[in-house]
C-alpha positions, 0 to 999 in steps of 0.5 A: 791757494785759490783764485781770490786769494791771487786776486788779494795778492796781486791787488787785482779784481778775481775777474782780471784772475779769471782773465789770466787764466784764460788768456795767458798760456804760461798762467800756472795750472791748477795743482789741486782743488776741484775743477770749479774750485782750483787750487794753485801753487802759491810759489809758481804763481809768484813766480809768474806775477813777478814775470808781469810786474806784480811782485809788489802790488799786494798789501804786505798784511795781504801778502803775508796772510795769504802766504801763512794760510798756504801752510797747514797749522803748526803750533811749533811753526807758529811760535817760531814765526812769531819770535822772528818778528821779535828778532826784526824789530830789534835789527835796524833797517839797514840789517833787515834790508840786508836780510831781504837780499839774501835767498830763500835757504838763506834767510830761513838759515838765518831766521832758524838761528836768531829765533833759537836764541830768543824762544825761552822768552816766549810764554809756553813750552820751548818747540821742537827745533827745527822750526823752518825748513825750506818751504817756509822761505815764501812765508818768512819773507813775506813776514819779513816785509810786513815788519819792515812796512807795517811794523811788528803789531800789524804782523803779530795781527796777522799771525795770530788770525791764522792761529785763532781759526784754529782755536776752539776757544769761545767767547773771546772777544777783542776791546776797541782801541777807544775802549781801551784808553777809557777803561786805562784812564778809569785807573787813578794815578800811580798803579805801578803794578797791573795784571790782565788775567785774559789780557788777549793781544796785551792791549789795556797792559800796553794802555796801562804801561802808557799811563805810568805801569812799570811792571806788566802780568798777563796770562791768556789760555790762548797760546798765540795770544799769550805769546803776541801780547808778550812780543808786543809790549815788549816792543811797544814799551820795552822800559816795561818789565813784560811778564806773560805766561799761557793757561786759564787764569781760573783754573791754573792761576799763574800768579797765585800768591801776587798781588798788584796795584791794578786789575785790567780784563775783558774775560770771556762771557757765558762760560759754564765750563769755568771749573765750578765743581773743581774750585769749589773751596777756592780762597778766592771766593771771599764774597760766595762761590759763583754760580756755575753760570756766573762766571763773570762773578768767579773774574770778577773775584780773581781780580779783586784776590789779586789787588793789594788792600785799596788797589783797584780793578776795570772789567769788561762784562755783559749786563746780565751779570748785574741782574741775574737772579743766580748772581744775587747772592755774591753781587749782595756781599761785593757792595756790602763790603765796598768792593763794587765803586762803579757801574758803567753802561756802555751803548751797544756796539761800543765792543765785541758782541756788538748787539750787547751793551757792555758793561765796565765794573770798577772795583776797589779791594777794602782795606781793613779799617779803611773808609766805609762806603756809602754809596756807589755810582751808576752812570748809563751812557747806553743813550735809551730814552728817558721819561720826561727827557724827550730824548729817543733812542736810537736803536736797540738790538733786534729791531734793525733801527739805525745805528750812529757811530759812537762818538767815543770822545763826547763818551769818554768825556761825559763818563770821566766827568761824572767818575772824576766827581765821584771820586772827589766826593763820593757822598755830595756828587750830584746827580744827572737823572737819566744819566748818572747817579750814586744810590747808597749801598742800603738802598741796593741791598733788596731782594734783587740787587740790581745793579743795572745802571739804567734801572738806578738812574731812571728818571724820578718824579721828583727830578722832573721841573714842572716849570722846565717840562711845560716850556719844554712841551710848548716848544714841541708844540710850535715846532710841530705846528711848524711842520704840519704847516710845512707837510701841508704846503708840500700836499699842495699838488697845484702847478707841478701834476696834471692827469694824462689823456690815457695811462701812458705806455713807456719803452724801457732799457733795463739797468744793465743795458744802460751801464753797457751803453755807458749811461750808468754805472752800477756799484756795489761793495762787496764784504771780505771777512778776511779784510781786518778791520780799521784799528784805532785812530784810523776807524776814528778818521774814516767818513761813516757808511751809509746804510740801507737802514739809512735809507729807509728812516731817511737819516744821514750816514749812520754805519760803522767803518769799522765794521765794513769789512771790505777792500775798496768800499766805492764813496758816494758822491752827490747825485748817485742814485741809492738802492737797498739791497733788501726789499721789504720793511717800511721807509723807500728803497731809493735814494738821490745822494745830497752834499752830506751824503757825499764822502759817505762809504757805500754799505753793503745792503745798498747798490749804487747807480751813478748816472752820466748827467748828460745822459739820465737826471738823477732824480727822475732815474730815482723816481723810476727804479724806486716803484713798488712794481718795479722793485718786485720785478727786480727782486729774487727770493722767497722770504728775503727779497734781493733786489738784482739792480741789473735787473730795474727797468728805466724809460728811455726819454730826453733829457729834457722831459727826464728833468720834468719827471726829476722835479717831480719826484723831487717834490714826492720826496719833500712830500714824504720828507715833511710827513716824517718830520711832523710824525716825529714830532707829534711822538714826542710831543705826545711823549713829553705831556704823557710822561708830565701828566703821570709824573705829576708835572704838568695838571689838566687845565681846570675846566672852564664851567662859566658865570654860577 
């Protein structure tokens, strides 16, 4: 193991590893590695952290990753692992107690034994015994204690991270708890029966199984994967009757022949090697064989083969899938028979690729001589602007814009409603222009079939009210009166700057000076990629992350904590001097935290400062650090600019003559504040009378040519 890994599994910093190693004589030396990268044994430095105090310290998924990733890979081991979690959750917590007592030789004795009975329940080949010998005692224990804290789901998580490193499957990606209770309640009620053909951890079957299923199918090409969902929902609903089965659902359907109540699936994207030549006459091609780059539309056929006559399907696909030219022919015959009810549009970020704006298709099998359908919905939730809406977006993939963190309840919410009133009455829902709407069937069968949802909600000249879109604009208008007045008021330099005799020459500390001296403290938070994300609920409750894209456009904390992949982010309180980590681009570099920042998490792109009141003024800290030309001189790099906040030179001067230079950087930053406001708001006004004058809600007033 290395350095880092000791740091994660005693729960200390790498520097205070650094500072064993050197200060302690009885600290492990190196048994492998390179002199600048060691390598340590990881049962002689538990040994020697248990002599210190520190058995206990490290989070028990910590614990266990590390202990797992200190064994080379071995399928065999791996299932092994897996079925002794299924053996702890079923024993009581007196027995797995008593487990924890016994020795090394013991419990892998013990785990060998109650394993070997439980394989032939796992999905896949039954391995090779034995499948512990005594070198896995460390490993065993470890999981044995993440059962006991974190539960089963948190050790299945675990152990499947170390398998899919190995994995050479591409393309798959996990679904957001959030997203997956959307897409479960997309089901009507009564689905008693529901497949996932990719069902990766079993998460939408352990959803489904919430909202009544009784009977659960899975199939995945991952071997851990098939198994963890197998052990998982057996454990999460064990009235459930759980059948998972390992293979590529394409190729080497394990259910051929059965059909369901439901199809739930997020399948892999963009993979031409999906057997094109080889199921060339498959029967489940009832509406074309997909291109060999569609083989989203082969999923998508899967599902349906699999749907007993009206029974009902959610996937998860990318939005190519409904424009690519390749995929017309096949897209055509699935809405000309009905099978296609639903396309939802869902804002990037809201799944895995996070720069891809995903999509939810709900299918329906037609059932023969059942109700013609006439139309289908389109519901765009992506948030783009809209003409004549005045709304903006607020960002797309690739312009580094800020993102907001999904609000999934106001999500779920506004799309359940408009896919409740479909349903109710498909023909007579009414419309939401830029939003939500049903276009007849008719009507998508052009040359295209396009069934992106933006292009068939797009706002209409007929869906803009003239008397609305001119109250509208008169309201912009004041408001930006309003603010060019604001803008002026802040330009007015009087009482608060005068000029000097002569340019004034300062001695400066730099930043790092003033940390050692203790006037500041510099903070900085540093990504893991091994630290898992926040799941569900928790990702939910966590504050928001404040970026340097935040600081930049000036906005409120915007970032994702779910995507902050980090041990101990630093919080930001009011006052902290905020710095982006990347010079360049428009917009400042610093930033004085208020009150609503306050609770924020740091981002990683943003250095923070936090200054000892009694010694520096945030503001005029603020004021200086953020110079163009002390910026430069801070920053390192040829294309990419990284500012070394060490590095950032501050005068020194009394504090009292600090808060004067304070108040007026705090004007400066009013100044700046007020002029962004009213270049807002001169866009949208200028966006609103544009989109009017062309769509014909608002005219040109006549001109007034005066007495004949």
């Amino acid at each position: 193991m290395t350095a880092a890994e000791i740091s994660r599994l005693a729960g200390v910093t790498r520097a205070t590893v650094s500072n064993w190693r050197r200060r302690h004589g009885d600290f492990p030396p190196p048994s492998g590695g390179t002199e600048t990268s060691p390598l340590y044994d990881l049962g002689a430095v538990q040994v020697w952290l248990r002599s210190r105090g520190h058995a206990r310290v490290a989070d028990p998924r910590a614990e266990l990753r590390t202990a797992v990733r200190f064994q080379a890979p071995d399928p065999d081991r791996a299932t092994g692992r897996i079925g002794f979690v299924l053996a702890l959750a079923r024993r009581t917590s007196d027995e797995t107690a008593a487990l924890a007592d016994l020795s090394d030789a013991e419990l892998v004795a013990r785990a060998t034994e109650e394993v070997a009975e439980l394989l032939v329940s796992l999905p896949g080949p039954v391995p090779t015994p034995p499948l512990f010998s005594t070198a896995d005692g460390t490993t065993l224990r470890a999981l044995l204690r993440c059962v006991r804290e974190e539960g089963g789901p948190a050790a299945l998580a675990v152990l499947a991270e170390r398998e899919l490193e190995d994995s050479a499957a591409t393309g798959v990606h996990g679904t957001p708890a959030p997203l997956v209770q959307l897409i479960a309640r997309l089901l009507p009620t009564g689905a008693a029966r529901v497949l996932d053909p990719a069902c990766g951890s079993g998460a939408l079957l352990d959803a489904a199984a919430r909202r009544g299923a009784t009977t659960l199918l899975g199939q995945d090409s991952v071997p851990v994967q098939a198994q963890r969902a197998a052990v998982g929902l057996s454990l999460s609903v064990p009235r459930a009757e759980v059948t998972v089965r390992i293979g590529d659902s394409l190729r080497a359907d394990a259910f051929t022949g059965r059909t369901v109540d439901a199809v739930l699936c997020n399948p892999p994207y963009g993979n031409r090697d999906w057997g094109h030549d080889e199921l060339a006459y498959d029967p489940r091609w009832a509406y074309g064989v997909p291109g060999r780059a569609e083989s989203e539309l082969a999923w998508v056929q899967h599902c349906l083969a699999h749907l007993t006559p009206g029974g009902w399907a959610v996937l998860v696909l990318p939005p190519a899938t409904a424009s690519r030219p390749s995929g017309r022919r096949v897209r055509a015959e699935l809405v000309r028979s009905g099978a296609v009810r639903a396309v939802l549009a869902l804002p990037a970020g809201a799944a895995p690729p996070l720069h891809v704006g995903l999509q939810l298709w709900v299918l329906q099998r037609p059932e023969p001589g059942g109700p013609e359908r006439k139309s289908v919905l389109f519901v765009d939730a992506a948030g783009s602007s809209s003409p004549g809406t005045g709304k903006q977006a607020t960002g797309s993939p690739g312009t580094g814009a800020s993102r907001a963190p999904l609000d999934w309840a106001d999500l779920t919410a506004r799309t359940l409603a408009h896919w409740e009133a479909f349903t109710a009455d498909p023909d007579g829902c009414v419309a939401e222009p830029g939003a939500a709407r049903t276009v007849p069937v008719v009507d998508l069968l052009d040359d295209l079939v396009d069934l992106t949802p933006a292009r068939q909600v797009r706002i209409s000249r007929t869906d803009i009210d003239p008397v609305e879109l001119s109250a509208r604009t008169d309201t912009g208008r004041r408001e930006l009166t309003e603010a060019a007045r604001s803008l002026l008021n802040a330009a007015d330099l009087t009482g608060w700057t005068e000029p000097g005799a002569a340019a004034r020459e300062w001695r400066t500390a730099t930043a790092s000076d003033l940390a050692r001296g203790g006037a500041l403290t510099l903070l900085r938070t540093v990504p893991d990629p091994k630290s898992p994300e926040p799941e569900g609920a928790a990702s939910a409750s966590m504050p928001p992350v404040l970026t340097g894209a935040d600081i930049a456009q000036g906005t409120g904390p915007s970032g994702d904590p779910a995507e902050l992949r980090s041990g101990a982010a630093p919080v930001i309180a009011a006052g902290d001097v905020l710095v982006r980590a990347i010079a360049g681009g428009t917009g400042p570099m610093v930033r004085v935290a208020d009150e609503a920042d306050a609770g924020a998490f740091l981002g990683p792109q943003v250095h923070l400062l936090r200054p000892d009141p009694a010694r520096l003024d945030s503001w005029f800290l603020a004021g200086f650090i953020g110079a163009e030309e002390n910026v430069a001189g801070a920053s390192t790099g040829s294309t990419v600019l990284h500012v070394a906040p060490g590095r950032l030179r501050v005068p020194l001067l009394s504090l009292d003559e600090q808060r004067r230079y304070g108040e007026a950087f705090r004007h400066v930053h009013e100044l700046r504040a007020r002029a962004r406001r009213a270049a807002r708001l001169a866009e949208e006004t200028a966006a609103l009378l544009s989109d009017g004058f062309t769509g014909g809600a608002l005219l040109p007033a006549a001109a007034d040519t005066g007495p004949a």
